[in-house]
Structures are given as C-alpha cells and as structure tokens.
N, C-alpha and C positions, 0 to 999 in steps of 0.2 A: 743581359739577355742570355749570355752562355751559362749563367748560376741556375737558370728560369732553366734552361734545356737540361740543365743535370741534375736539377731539382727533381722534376717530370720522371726522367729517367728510372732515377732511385725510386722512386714511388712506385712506379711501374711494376721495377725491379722485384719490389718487397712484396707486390700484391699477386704475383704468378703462381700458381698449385695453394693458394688457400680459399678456404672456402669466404662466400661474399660478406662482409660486415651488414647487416642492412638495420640494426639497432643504435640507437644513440639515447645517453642519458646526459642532460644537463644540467647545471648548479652554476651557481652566481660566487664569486669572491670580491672582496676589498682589492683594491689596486696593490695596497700591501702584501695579502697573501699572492696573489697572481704574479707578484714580484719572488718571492719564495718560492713556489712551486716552478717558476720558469728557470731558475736560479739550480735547482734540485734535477729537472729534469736534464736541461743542459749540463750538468756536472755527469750526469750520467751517458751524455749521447744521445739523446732520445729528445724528439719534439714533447712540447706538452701534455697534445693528445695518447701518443704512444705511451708514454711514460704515467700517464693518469690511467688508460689499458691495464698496462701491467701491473701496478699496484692494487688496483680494484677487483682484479684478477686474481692475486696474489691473494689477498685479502678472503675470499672467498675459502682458500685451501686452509687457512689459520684456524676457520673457524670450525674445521672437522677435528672432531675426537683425537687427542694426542695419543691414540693409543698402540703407538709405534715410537713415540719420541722418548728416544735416548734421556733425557733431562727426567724426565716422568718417574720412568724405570726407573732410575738410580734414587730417585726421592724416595720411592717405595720402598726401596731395598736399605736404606738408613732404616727408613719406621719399621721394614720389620726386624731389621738388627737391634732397634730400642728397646723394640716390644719382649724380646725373645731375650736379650740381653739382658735390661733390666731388671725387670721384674722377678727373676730367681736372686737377685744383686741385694734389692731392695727387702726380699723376704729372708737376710744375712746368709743366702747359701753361696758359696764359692766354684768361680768356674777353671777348670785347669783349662792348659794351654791347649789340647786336645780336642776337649769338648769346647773349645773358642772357635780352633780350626773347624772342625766340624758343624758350628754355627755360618760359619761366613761361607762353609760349601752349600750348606741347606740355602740361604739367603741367594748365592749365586744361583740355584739349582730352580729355585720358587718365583721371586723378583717379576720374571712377566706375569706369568700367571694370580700372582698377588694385584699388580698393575692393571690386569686383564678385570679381577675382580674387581677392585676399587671404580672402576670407569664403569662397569656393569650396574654397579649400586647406586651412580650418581645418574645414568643415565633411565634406569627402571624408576628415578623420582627421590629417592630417596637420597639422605644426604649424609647417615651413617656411614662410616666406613667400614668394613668388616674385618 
C-alpha cells in the first residue's frame, strides 16, 4: 500500500506545469520483444510508456536535416580536401607544403558552406552533389 501511495505521488509529482497529454498511439509486440523493451526501459529508469515517449520523440529530431551535425561537416571537408587535393596530384602537378597549408585553411574556411550546399542539392530533389 505505501509503494501504491508513492507511486501516485511521483506521477503527480511529474505531471505538475506540463502541459495535458491527451494523445495516445498504440502497437502490439511478442511477449519476446515487450520483454526487451521492458528490459531497455528499466535499464534506463523509465517505465515503458515513458521511455517509448522519449524515443519516439527522439526519433522525430533524427529525421530533421543534419545540417548542423558536426559528423556531416567534417565528411565534407575530407571530400573537398580530395577534390582539391587530388586532382592537380593526378594531373602529375606537385603541391608544396605551403600551398598544402593553404589548402586545409580554405577547406577549414568553406566546410559549412560546402555542407550547406550539398544538403541544399539533395533537398531541391536532386542527388548530384556539387
């Protein structure tokens, strides 16, 4: 009885200055996965339904445009250090150390804006990169 009263409580607790839930979405699993996901949510602290919240939650932010994530940026900036790198390399011209330095400031200097681009292109439909 006293777990019931501090059960109560804590719910209470959690549901003060937010605003009202009044949506629910449902899905069926195997005893197996509801065994995993009860497993997952408890490891974390979180009842099931919370912890299926926040994931599905979460889940939503993932699928917006990485066009701030750090991981992106830095892909770009190898491809345009290949791009720019390369290709004088391969046309047998030689690059001093200089004009190296000078390469990886431009790629520093560009990198979003390159990234900015690429997501610009993919998003307009197209699947060129430029």
């Amino acid at each position: 009885m006293h777990t019931e009263i501090a059960s109560i409580e804590t719910r209470l607790r959690r549901s003060k200055g937010r605003e009202a839930r009044t949506q629910s979405i449902a899905t069926r699993f195997t005893r197996a996965e509801e065994r995993m996901l009860l497993e997952v949510a408890a490891s974390q602290g979180n009842n099931l339904r919370e912890w299926a919240r926040d994931v599905l939650l979460a889940a939503t932010q993932e699928q917006k445009p990485p066009d701030h994530s750090p991981l992106f940026v830095e892909v770009q900036a190898l491809r345009l250090l290949l791009i720019n790198t390369l290709e004088p390399l391969l046309r047998g011209d030689t690059m001093t150390p200089e004009q190296f330095k000078a390469m990886l400031q431009h790629v520093k200097t560009n990198k979003r804006k390159v990234a900015a681009d690429v997501l610009a292109s993919y998003s307009e439909g197209g699947t060129d990169q430029p």
